[in-house]
TORMARSE-455683 format. One record per residue (C-alpha): residue number from 1; x, y negated, z. Coordinates in Angstrom, 1 decimal. Layout:
<recs>
+-----+--------+--------+--------+
: num :     c1 :     c2 :     c3 :
+-----+--------+--------+--------+
: NUM :      X :      Y :      Z :
...
+-----+--------+--------+--------+
</recs>
This chain:
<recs>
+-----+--------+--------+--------+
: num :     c1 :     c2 :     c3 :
+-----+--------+--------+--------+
:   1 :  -23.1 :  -20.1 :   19.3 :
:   2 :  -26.7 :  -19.0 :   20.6 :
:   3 :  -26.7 :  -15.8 :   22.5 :
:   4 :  -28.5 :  -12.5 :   20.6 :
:   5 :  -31.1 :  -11.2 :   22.6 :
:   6 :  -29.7 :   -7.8 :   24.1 :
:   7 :  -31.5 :   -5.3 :   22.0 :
:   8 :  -33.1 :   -1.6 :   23.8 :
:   9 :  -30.2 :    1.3 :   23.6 :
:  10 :  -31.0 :    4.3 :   22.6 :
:  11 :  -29.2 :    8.3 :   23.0 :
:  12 :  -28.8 :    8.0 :   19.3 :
:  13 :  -26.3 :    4.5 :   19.7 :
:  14 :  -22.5 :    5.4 :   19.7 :
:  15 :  -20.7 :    5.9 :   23.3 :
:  16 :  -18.0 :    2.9 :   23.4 :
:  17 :  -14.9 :    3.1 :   25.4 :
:  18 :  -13.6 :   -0.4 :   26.3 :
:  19 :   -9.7 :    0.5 :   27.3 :
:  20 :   -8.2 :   -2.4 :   29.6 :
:  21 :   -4.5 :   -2.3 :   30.6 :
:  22 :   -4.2 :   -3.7 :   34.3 :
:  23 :   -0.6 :   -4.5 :   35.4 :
:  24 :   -0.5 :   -7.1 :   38.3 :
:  25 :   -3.2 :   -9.3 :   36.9 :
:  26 :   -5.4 :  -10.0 :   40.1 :
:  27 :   -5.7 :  -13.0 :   39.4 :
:  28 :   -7.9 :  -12.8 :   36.2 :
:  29 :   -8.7 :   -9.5 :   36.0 :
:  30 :  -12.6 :   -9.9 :   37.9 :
:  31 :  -13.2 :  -12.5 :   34.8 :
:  32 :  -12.1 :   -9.7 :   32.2 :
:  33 :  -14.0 :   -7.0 :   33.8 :
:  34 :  -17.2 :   -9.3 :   34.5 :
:  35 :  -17.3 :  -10.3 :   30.8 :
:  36 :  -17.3 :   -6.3 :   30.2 :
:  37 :  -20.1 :   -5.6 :   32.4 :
:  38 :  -22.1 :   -8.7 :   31.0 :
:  39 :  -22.0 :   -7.2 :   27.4 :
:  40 :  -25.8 :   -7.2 :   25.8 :
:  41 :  -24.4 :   -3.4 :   24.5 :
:  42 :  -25.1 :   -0.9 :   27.8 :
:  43 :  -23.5 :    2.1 :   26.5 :
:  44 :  -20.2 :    1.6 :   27.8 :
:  45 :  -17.3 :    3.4 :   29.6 :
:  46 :  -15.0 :    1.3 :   30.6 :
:  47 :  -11.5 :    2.9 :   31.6 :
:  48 :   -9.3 :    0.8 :   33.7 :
:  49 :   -5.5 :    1.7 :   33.0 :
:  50 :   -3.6 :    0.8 :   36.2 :
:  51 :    0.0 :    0.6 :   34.7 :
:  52 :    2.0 :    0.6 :   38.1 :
:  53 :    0.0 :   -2.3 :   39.8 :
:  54 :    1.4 :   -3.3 :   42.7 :
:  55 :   -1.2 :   -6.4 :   43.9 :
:  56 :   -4.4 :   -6.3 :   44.6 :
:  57 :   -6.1 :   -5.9 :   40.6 :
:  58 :   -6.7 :   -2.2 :   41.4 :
:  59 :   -9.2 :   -3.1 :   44.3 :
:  60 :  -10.8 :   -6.2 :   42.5 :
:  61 :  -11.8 :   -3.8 :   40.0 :
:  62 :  -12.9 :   -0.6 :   42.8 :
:  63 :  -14.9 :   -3.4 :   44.2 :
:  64 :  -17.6 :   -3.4 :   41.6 :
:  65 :  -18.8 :   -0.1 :   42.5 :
:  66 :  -20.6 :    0.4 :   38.3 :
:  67 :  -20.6 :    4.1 :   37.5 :
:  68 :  -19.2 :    3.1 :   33.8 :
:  69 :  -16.1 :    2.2 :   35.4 :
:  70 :  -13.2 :    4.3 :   35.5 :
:  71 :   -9.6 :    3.8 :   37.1 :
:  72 :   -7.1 :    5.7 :   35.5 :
:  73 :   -3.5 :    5.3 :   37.2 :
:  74 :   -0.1 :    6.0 :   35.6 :
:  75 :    3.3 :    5.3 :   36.2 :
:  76 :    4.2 :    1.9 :   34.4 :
:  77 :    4.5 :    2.1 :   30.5 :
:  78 :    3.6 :   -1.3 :   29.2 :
:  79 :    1.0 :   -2.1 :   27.2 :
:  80 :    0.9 :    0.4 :   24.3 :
:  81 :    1.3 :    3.2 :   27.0 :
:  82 :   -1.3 :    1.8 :   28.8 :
:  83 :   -3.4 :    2.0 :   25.5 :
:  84 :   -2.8 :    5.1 :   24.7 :
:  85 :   -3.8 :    6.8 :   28.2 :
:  86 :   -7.1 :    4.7 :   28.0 :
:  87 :   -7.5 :    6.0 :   24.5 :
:  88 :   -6.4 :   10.0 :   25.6 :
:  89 :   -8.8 :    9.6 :   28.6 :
:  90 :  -11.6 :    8.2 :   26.5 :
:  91 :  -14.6 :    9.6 :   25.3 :
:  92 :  -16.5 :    7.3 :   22.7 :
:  93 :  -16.7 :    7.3 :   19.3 :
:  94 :  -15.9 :    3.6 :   19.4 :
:  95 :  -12.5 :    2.0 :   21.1 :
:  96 :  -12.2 :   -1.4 :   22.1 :
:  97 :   -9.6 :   -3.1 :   23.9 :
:  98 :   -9.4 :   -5.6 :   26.0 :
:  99 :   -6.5 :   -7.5 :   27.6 :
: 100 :   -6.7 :   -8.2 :   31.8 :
: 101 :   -6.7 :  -11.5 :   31.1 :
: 102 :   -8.4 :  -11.8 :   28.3 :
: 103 :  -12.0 :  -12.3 :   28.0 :
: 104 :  -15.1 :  -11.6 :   25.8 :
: 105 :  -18.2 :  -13.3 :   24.9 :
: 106 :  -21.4 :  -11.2 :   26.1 :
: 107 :  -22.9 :  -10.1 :   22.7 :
: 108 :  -19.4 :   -9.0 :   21.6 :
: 109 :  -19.8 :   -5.2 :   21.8 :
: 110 :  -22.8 :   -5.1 :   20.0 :
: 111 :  -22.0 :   -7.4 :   17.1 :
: 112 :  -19.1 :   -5.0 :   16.1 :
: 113 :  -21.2 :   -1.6 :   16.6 :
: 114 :  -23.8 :   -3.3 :   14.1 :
: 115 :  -20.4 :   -4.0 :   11.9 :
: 116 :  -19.4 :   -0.4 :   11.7 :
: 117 :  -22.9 :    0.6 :   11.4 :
: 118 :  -23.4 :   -1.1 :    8.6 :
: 119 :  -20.4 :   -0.4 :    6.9 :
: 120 :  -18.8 :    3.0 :    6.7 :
: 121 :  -15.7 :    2.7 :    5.2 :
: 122 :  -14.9 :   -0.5 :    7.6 :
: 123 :  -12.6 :    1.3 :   10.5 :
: 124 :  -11.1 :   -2.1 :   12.5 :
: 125 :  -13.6 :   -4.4 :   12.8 :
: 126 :  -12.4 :   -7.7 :   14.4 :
: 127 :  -13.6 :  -11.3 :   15.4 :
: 128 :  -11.9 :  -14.6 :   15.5 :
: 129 :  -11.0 :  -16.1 :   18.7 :
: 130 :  -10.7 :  -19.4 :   21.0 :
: 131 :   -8.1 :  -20.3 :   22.9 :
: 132 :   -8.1 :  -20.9 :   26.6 :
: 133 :   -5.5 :  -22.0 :   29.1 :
: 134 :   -4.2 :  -20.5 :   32.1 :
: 135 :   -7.2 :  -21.6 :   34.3 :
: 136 :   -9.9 :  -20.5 :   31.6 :
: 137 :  -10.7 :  -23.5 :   30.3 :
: 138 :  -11.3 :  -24.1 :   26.4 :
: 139 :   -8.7 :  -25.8 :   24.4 :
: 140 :  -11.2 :  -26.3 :   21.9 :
: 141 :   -8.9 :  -24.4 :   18.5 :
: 142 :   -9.1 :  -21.2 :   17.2 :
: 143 :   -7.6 :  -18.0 :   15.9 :
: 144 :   -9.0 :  -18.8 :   11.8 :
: 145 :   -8.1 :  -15.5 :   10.7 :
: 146 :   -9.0 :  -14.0 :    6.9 :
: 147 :  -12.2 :  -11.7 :    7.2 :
: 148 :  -12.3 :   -9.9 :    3.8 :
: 149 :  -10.0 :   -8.3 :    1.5 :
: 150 :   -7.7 :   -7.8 :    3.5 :
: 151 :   -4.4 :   -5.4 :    2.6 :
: 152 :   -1.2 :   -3.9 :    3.9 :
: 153 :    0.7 :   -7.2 :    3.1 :
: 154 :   -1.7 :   -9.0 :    4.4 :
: 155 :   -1.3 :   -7.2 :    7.5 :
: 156 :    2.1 :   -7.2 :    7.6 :
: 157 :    2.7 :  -11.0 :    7.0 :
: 158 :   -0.2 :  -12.6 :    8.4 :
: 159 :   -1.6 :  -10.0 :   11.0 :
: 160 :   -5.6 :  -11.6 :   10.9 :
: 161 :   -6.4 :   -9.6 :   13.7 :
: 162 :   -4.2 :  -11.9 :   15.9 :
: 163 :   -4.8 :  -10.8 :   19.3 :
: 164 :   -5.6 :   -6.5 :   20.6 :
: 165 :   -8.7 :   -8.2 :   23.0 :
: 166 :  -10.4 :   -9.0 :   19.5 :
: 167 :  -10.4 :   -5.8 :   17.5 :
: 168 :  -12.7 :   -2.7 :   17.8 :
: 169 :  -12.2 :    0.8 :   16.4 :
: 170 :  -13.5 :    3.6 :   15.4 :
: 171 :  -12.1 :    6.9 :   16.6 :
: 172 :  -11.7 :    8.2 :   13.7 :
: 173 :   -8.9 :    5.6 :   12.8 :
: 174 :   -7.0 :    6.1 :   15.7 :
: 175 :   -6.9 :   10.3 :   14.9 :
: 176 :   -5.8 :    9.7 :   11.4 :
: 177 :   -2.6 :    8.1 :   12.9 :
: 178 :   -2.0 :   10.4 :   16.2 :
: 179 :    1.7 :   11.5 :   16.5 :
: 180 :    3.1 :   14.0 :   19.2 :
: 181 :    6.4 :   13.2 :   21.5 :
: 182 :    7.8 :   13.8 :   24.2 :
: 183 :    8.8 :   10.6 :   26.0 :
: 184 :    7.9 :   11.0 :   29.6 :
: 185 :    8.5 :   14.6 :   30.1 :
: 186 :    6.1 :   16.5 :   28.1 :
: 187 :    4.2 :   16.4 :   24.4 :
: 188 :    1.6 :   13.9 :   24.0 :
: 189 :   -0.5 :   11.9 :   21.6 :
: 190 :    0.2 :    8.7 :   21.0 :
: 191 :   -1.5 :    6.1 :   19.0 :
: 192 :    0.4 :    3.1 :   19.4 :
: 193 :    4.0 :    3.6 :   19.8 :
: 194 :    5.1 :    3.3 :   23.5 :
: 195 :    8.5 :    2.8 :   22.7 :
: 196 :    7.4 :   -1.1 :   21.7 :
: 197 :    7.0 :   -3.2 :   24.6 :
: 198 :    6.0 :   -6.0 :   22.5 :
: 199 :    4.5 :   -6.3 :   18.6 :
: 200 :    2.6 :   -2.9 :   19.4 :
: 201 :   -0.1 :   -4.2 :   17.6 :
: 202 :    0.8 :   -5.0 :   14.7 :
: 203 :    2.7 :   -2.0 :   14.0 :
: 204 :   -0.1 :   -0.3 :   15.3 :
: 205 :   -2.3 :   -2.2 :   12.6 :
: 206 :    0.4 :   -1.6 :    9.9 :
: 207 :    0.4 :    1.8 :   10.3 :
: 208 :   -3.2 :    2.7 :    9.9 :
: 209 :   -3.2 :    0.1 :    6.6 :
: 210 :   -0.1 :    1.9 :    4.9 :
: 211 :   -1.3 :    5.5 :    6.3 :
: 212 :   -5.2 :    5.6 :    6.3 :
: 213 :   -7.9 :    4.6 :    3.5 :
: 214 :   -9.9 :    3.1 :    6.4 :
: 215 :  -10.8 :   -0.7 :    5.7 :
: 216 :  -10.4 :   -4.0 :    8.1 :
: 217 :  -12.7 :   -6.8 :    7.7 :
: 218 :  -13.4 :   -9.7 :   10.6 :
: 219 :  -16.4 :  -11.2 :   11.9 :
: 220 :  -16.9 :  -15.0 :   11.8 :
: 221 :  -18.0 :  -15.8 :   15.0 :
: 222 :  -15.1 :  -16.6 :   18.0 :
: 223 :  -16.4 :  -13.4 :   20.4 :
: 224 :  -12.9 :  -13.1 :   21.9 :
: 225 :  -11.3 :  -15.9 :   24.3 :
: 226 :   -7.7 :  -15.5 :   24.1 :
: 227 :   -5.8 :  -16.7 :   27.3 :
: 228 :   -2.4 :  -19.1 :   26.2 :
: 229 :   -0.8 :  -17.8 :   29.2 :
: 230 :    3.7 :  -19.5 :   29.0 :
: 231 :    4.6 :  -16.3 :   31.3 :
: 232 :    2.8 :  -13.7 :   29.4 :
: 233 :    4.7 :  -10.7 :   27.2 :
: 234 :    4.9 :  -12.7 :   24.3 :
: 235 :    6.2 :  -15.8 :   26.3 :
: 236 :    9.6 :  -14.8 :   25.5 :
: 237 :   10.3 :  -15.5 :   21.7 :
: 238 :   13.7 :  -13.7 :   20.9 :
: 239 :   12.7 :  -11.0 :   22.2 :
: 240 :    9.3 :  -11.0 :   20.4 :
: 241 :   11.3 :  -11.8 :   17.8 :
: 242 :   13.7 :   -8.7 :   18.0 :
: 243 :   10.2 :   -6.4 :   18.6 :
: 244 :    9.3 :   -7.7 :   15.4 :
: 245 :   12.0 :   -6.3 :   13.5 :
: 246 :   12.0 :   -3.5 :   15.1 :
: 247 :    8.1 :   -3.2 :   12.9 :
: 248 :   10.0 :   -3.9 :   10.0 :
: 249 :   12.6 :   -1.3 :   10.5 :
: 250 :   10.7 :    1.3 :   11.3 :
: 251 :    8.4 :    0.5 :    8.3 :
: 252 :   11.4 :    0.4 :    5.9 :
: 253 :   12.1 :    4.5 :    7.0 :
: 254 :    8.4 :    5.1 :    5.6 :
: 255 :    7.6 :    2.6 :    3.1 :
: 256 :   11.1 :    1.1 :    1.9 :
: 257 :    9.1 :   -0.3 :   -1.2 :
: 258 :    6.9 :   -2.1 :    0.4 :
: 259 :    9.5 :   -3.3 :    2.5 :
: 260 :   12.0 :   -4.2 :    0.1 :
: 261 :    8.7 :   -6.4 :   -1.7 :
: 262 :    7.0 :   -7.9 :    1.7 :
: 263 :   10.0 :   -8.3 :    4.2 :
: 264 :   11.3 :  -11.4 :    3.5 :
: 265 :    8.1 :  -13.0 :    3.0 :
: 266 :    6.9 :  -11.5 :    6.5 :
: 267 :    9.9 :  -12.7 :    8.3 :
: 268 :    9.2 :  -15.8 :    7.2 :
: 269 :    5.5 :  -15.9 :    8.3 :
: 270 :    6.6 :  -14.1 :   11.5 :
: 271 :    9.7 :  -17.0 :   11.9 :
: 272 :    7.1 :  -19.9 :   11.5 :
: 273 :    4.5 :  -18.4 :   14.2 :
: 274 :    7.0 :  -18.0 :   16.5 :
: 275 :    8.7 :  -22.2 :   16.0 :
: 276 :    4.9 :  -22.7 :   16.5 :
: 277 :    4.7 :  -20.8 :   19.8 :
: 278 :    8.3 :  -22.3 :   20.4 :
: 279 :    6.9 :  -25.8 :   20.0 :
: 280 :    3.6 :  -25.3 :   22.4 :
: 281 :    6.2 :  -24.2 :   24.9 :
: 282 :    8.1 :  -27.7 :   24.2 :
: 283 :   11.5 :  -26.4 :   22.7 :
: 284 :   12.3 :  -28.1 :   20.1 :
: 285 :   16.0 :  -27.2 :   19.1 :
: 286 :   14.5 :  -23.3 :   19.2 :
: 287 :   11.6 :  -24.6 :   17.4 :
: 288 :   13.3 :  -26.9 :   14.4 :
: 289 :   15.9 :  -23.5 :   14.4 :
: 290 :   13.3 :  -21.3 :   13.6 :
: 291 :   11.4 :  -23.2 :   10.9 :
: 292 :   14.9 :  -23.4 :    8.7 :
: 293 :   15.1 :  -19.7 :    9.7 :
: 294 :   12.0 :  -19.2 :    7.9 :
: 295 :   12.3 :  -21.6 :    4.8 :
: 296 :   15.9 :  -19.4 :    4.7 :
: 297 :   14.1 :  -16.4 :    4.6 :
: 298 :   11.5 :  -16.9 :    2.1 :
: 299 :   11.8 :  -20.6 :    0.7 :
: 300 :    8.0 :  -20.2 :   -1.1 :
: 301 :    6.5 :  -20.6 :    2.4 :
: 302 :    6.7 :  -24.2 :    1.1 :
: 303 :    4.2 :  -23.2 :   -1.7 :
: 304 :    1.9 :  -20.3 :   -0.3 :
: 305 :    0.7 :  -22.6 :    2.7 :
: 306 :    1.9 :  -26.0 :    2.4 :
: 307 :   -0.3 :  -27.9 :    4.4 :
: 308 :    0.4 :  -25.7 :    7.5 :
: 309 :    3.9 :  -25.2 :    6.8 :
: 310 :    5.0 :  -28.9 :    6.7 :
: 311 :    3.1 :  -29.7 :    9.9 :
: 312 :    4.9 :  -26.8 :   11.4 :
: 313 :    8.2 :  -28.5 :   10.1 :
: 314 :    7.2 :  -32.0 :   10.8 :
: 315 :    5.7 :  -31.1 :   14.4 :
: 316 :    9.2 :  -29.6 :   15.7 :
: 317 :   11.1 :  -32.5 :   14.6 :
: 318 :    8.6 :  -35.2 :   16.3 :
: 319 :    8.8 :  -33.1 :   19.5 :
: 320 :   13.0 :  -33.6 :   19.3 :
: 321 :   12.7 :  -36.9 :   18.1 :
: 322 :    9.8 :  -38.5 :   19.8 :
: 323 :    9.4 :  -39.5 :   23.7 :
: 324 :    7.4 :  -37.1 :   25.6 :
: 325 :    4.4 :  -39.4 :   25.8 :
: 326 :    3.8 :  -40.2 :   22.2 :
: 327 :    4.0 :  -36.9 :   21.0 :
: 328 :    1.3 :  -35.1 :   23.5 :
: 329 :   -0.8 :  -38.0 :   22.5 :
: 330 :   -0.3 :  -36.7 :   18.6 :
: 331 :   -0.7 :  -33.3 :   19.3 :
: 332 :   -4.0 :  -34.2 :   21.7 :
: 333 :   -5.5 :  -35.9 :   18.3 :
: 334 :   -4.5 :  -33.3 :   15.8 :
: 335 :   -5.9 :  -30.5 :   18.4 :
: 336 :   -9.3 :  -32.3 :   18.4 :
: 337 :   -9.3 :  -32.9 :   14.5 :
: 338 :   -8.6 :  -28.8 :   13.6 :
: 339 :  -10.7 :  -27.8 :   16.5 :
: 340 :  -13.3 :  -30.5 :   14.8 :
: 341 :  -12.2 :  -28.6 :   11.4 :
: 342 :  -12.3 :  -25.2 :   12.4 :
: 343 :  -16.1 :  -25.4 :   14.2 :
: 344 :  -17.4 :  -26.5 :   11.1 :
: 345 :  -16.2 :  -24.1 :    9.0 :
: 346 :  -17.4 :  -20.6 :   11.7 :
: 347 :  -20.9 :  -22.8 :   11.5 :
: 348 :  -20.4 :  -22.5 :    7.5 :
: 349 :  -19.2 :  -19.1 :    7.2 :
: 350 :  -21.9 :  -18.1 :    9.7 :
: 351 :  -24.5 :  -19.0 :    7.2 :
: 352 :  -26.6 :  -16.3 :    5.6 :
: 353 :  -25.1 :  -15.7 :    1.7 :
: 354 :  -22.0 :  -17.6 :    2.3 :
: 355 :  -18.6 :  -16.2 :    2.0 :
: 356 :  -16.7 :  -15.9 :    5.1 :
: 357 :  -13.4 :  -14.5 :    3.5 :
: 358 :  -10.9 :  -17.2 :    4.7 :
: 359 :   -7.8 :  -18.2 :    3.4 :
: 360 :   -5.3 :  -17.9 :    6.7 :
: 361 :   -4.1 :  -16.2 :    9.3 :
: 362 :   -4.0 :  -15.2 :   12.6 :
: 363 :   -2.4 :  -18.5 :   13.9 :
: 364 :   -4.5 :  -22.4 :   14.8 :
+-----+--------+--------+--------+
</recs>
């Protein structure tokens, strides 16, 4: 994708606060904050949430020595209370977040201020993203999510933000949600619930859909790179899993209706993901386990998405049946055919006039 010439800011341009949680990520955390800094949109502050570090991240990003940068320390929280201390100590009109170890493409910032600009009633504007490995490199698929028309249920069973480093918000949204507790000691205002060490984003997303009148819509282009890191947060799969239904639980106090209609059909979509994440991390008992799982759960998974539910199916069995060998050389020629697939269809969606609503989710 050609690079937009960086266009001249102006006083009148919104502030944007770019919130990046930092817990022991030394190791990546100079790429993250670089591809900050190199964003064609200037009018940045960029707060720095050190959630308990204890190697050397903190310095790395000290070390840069911009004025826009701001270290804020705190006792650890995780990731939503890292969030939500960026966001307290904040002062844009505009939120974005972005992971330590995530990182983003240098017009970014500005292609999502010109999204909101030109679009009042869009609050959570959000891009697709590529995939890289541990070491940065491309793996050549992508996050495909839907861009348009996108509701609760949507939300709820196919999250198309997929990733917190790829959407941006306005304030507005996030003060339409705000609760008070008292978890640490005192009241405060939280925005994504710290009590969820992992799935904060989605309930996060869920909320503001059931609760708000604000609108999400995507971007075509991949601005986000999105690290497949195996010993990440969401490396774990039962407890991802359990997180998950925590969302739904909570949910069901607020909205049992919608519930009661969308749960099954979510768990299902929510099961499937994780046999997928289950199968990149080459276990194929928990994999095949939690495809039946999810056909259990809602059987019409069969129907809804065929074509990416039977390859889900059909790829967990191969990796119990099949010698190690033959199946990497399987999944190396199916990677290069949807990568192949998926870059043609951003180049088509990019195109003046043309639709770029979608038809999936969050997951390659």
């Amino acid at each position: 994708m050609p690079r937009s010439e960086p266009h001249p800011q102006t006083d009148a341009q919104p502030l944007v606060s770019v919130v990046m949680p930092l817990y022991n990520a030394a190791r990546t955390v100079a790429a993250s904050l670089e591809s900050v800094l190199a964003q064609t949109y200037t009018k940045l502050e960029i707060l720095v949430v050190d959630d308990g570090s204890t190697d050397e991240g903190v310095a790395i990003c000290r070390s840069y020595g911009d004025s826009r940068i701001q270290i804020v320390p705190q006792q650890n929280r995780g990731l939503a209370g890292a969030r939500n201390t960026g966001i307290r100590h904040s002062s844009g009109a505009i939120l974005a977040f972005l992971d330590s170890d995530d990182l983003w493409l240098p017009e970014k910032i500005e292609r999502h201020v010109q999204h909101l600009e030109a679009n009042p009633s869009v609050g959570v504007s959000y891009s697709r993203s590529a995939f890289i490995d541990d070491q940065g490199q491309p793996l050549g698929i992508y996050q495909m999510p839907q861009l348009n028309a996108i509701t609760p249920e949507l939300i709820f069973c196919r999250n198309p933000i997929g990733n917190g480093s790829a959407v941006v918000i306005r304030r507005e949204v996030l003060e339409a949600i705000r609760f008070q507790a008292n978890l640490y000691g005192e009241p405060e205002d939280f925005y994504f619930d710290d009590s969820f060490r992992q799935s904060e984003d989605i309930e996060c997303w869920l909320r503001i859909a059931l609760q708000t009148n604000w609108r999400f819509e995507g971007l075509p282009e991949a601005l986000t790179l999105y690290r497949v890191n195996a010993g990440g947060l969401s490396a774990n799969l039962e407890q991802q899993y359990a997180a998950w239904e925590r969302v739904l639980t909570k949910t069901s106090i607020s909205h049992p209706r919608f519930i009661a209609r969308w749960g099954p059909r979510a768990r299902a979509y929510q099961l499937r993901y994780l046999a997928r994440r289950a199968i990149r991390q080459r276990q194929p008992a928990l994999a095949v386990q939690l495809m039946h799982q999810a056909l259990a759960s809602h059987v019409r998974i069969l129907l809804e998405e065929p074509r990416r539910t039977l390859i889900s199916l059909g790829a967990a069995y191969l990796l119990w049946l099949l010698p190690d060998w033959l199946y990497r050389r399987m999944e190396s020629s199916m990677i290069r055919l949807t990568g192949s697939s998926q870059e043609r269809r951003m180049r088509q969606d990019a195109r003046p006039g043309d639709s770029a609503t979608g038809a999936g989710g969050a997951e390659p």
